[in-house]
N, C-alpha and C positions, 0 to 999 in steps of 0.2 A: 532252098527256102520253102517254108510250109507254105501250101493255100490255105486262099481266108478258111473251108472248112476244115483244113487239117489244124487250123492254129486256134480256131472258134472252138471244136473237142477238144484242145491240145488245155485250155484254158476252163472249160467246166468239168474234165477232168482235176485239174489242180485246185476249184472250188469244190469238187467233192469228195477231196483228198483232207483237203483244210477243214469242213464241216467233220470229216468222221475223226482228224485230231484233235478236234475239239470236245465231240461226246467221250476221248479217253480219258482226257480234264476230268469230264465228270465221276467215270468210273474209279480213277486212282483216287480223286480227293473226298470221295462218298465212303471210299471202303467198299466198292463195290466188289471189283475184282479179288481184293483181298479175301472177303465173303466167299464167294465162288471157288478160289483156292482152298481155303482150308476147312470151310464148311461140305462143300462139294456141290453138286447140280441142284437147282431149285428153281420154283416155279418164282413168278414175279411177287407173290402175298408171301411164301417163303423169304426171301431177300432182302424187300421191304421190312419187316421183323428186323431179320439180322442185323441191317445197317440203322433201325430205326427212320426210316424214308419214308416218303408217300408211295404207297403201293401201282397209283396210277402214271405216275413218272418214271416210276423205275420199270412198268410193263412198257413203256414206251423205248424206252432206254433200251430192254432188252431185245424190243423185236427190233431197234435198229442195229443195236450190232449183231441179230444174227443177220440181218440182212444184208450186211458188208462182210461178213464174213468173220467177226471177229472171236465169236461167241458161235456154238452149235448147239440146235435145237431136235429135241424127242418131239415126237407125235404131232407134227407138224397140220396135223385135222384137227387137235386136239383145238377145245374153248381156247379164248386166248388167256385164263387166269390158268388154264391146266396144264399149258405148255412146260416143259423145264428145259432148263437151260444150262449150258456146260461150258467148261473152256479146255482144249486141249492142253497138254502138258507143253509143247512148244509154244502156245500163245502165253501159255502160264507163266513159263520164263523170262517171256518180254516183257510182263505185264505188272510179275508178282514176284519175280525171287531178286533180288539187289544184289546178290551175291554171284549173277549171272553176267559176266561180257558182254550178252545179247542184251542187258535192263533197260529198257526204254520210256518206263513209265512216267518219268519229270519232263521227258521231251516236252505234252504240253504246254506246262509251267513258264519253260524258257519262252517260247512262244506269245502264248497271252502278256508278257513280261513287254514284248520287243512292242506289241499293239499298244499297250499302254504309253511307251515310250515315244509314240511317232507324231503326235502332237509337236513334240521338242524337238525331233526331227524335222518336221518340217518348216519350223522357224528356225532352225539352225541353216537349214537350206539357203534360208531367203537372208540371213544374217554371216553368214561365214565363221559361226561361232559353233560352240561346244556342249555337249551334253554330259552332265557328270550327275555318279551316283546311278542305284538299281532300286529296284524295288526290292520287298523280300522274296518273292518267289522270285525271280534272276538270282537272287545267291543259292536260295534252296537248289532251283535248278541247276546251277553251274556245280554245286558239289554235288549233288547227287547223282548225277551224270557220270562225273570226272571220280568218283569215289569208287568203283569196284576196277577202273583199267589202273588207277594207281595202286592199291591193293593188289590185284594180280599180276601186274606188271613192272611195275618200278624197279622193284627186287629180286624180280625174277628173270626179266628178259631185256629188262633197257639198261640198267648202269653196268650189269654181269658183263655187257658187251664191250665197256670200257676198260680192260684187264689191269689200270692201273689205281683208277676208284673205286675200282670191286677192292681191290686187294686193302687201300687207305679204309675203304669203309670197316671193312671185317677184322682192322687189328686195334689192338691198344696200346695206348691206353688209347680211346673212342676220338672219331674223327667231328671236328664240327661244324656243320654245316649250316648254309642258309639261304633261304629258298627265299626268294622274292616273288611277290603279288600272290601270295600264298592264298588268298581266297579262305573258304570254309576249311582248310587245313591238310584236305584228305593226302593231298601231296607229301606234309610234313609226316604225317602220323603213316603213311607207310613207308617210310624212309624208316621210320625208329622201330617199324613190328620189324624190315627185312635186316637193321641193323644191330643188334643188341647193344654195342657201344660207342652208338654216336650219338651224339648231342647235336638238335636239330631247332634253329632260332627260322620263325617264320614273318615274314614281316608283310603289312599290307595297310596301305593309307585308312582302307573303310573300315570303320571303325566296329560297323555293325559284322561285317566278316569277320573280325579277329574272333570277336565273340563269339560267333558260331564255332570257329576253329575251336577256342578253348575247349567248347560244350563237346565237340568232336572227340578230342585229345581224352578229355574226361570219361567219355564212356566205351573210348576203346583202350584205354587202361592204359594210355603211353603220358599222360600228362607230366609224368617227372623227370622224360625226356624229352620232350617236346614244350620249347616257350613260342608263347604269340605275342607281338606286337603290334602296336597301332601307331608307327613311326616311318619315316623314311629311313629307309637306309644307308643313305649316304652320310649319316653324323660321321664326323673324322675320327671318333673316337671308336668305331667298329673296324677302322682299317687293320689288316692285317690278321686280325682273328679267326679267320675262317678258312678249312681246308678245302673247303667247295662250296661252292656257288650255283643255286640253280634258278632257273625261271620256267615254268611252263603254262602256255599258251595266253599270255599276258603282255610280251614286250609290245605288239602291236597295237595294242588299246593305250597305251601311254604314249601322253602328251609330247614327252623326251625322253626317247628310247635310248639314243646317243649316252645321256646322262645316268640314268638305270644302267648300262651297261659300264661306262666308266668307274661306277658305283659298286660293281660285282667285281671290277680288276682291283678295284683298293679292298676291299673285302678278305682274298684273297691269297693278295700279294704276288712277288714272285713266285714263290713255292705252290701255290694251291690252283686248285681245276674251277672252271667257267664252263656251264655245259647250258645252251638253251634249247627250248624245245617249244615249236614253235607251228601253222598249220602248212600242212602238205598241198600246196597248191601247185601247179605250175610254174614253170621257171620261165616261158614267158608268155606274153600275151597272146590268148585262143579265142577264137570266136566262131561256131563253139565252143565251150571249155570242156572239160571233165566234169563231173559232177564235186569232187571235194573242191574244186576252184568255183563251181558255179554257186556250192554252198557257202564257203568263202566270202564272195559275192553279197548274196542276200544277206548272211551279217552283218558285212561290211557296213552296207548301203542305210539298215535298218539302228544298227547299234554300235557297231567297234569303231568305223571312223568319227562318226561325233566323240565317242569318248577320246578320241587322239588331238580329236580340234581343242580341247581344252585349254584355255592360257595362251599367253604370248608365248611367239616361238614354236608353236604346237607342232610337231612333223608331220600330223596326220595320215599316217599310217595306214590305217585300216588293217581287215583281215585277210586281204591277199597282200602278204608279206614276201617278196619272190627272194632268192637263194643271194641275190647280186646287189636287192634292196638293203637285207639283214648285212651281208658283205661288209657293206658302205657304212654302216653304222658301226660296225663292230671296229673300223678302220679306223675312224672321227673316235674310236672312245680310245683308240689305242694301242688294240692289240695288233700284234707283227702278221695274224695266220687264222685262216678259218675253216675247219672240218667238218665236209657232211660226214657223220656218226655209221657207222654200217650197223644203226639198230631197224630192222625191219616192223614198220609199224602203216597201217591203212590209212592215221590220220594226220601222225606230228610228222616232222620233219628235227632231225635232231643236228644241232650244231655242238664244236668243242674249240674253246675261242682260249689264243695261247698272248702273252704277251710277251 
């Protein structure tokens, strides 16, 4: 157990952790960073220009991230309007390419998203009830996050590992699939770039999510394979149609996971795959945890279990979802049998649910 001062630094370290995630806010959503990428090094009155900013905020702006280290600074004697300022090619990555594994720059977004939200949290506390719906940076965040490991991954390294979906996805006539709580889409639309003949329905109650998805679908040029919806799933007239079934990192935010899954076996059918993918937490309770289970955690606490509290009957969930919890659901919706996936991944945790 910490002492009070190992816990007292342990904690304004975490507030000065939180302050310099919050100056990235500023820099992603000014175009700062973006500046500094593709214009190159420049002084604070240089930047200002580029992004159209107040020059005296954005000198401010500068000398604290070089002071955190985010940012590196020339001529460090130099006046403070003469300084220039740079960003490493690795910081760059994190900051500026989306097309990078490493892309981190929406992390704030989700963030200020969950502060907004804790109001309702905190009446949900005192009431036993539910928080529903996001803001728009929470959907922006959550796809643009989740948009470059489904692109680089989906198709390349997680279904490949399923050698009998790989092979249903890659023949014809086109396999058809359907992804549940599909979000901003990116999940669908890289299912249809790594598939050329399947037909990919994505479905998600928010209605403002599908929309994005479409807008998604639309400017990565899959729209004529890729449909969104703003329905549930479960109409009886989708039984059966579908050769897979997927969910990823969504079952534990819903109210009735039980029921979403039952929803995925009529989907379908006897014949068709059910694969969830879900967060890699611990299998059982640590205290200490790990860090994905302690991250888990502060979700949880802040935003996934109110959305599970939702409605009667609510399971609430949350987002430490453990291997024995999903189990027991997957049991209650039906299926005989439940497989951890042998897809190696830092953060999902992959199931393959058989009936």
């Amino acid at each position: 157990m910490d002492s009070p001062e190992a816990f007292s630094a342990r904690l304004s370290d975490s507030t000065l952790a939180f302050l310099e995630v919050l100056t990235l806010y500023i820099g992603d959503r000014l175009g700062l960073y973006a500046a500094l990428g593709e214009g190159g090094p420049a002084t604070s009155t240089e930047l200002a220009a580029r992004t159209g900013t107040h020059e005296r905020y954005v000198r401010e702006w500068l000398e604290q991230q070089a002071a955190c280290g985010v940012l590196e600074v020339d001529s460090r004697e130099a006046t403070a309007q003469a300084r220039r300022y740079r960003m490493s090619p690795g910081h760059a990555e994190v900051l500026v390419n989306r097309e990078s594994l490493h892309y981190q720059a929406a992390r704030p977004k989700s963030l200020l998203a969950v502060a907004r939200r804790l109001p309702l949290v905190l009446e949900a506390f005192r009431t036993g009830g539910g928080v529903s719906g996001e803001d728009a940076e929470a959907r922006e965040a959550q796809a643009e996050l989740g948009r470059v490991r489904f692109l680089r991954l989906l198709g390349a390294a997680w279904l490949p590992a399923v050698p009998d979906v790989q092979a249903r996805l890659l023949a014809e006539p086109g396999a058809r699939v359907a992804d549940l709580g599909c979000g901003g889409g990116w999940s669908a639309i890289a299912l249809a770039r790594a598939y050329p003949h399947a037909r990919v329905d994505g479905f998600d109650i928010d209605a403002p999510s599908i929309a994005l998805a479409r807008k998604n679908a639309e400017e990565a040029g899959v729209a004529d394979r890729v449909r969104f919806f703003a329905r549930d799933a479960a109409d009886p007239s989708l039984a059966g149609r579908y050769d897979l079934a997927l969910a990823f990192e969504t079952l534990h935010d819903m109210p009735r996971p039980v029921e979403a899954l039952a929803t995925m076996r009529r989907l379908t059918g006897d014949a068709g795959a059910v694969i969830v993918a879900d967060e890699k937490v611990s299998e059982e309770f640590q205290a200490p945890a790990d860090p994905n289970t302690r991250t888990g955690y502060g979700w949880s606490v802040l935003s996934c279990l109110s959305s599970a509290m939702v409605g009667e009957k609510a399971a609430g969930t949350g987002a430490v979802m453990r291997p024995s919890v999903f189990e027991g659901y997957a049991r209650a919706a039906g299926f005989r049998a439940v497989e951890v996936l042998p897809i190696e991944d830092d953060l999902l945790r992959f199931y393959r649910l058989r009936g």
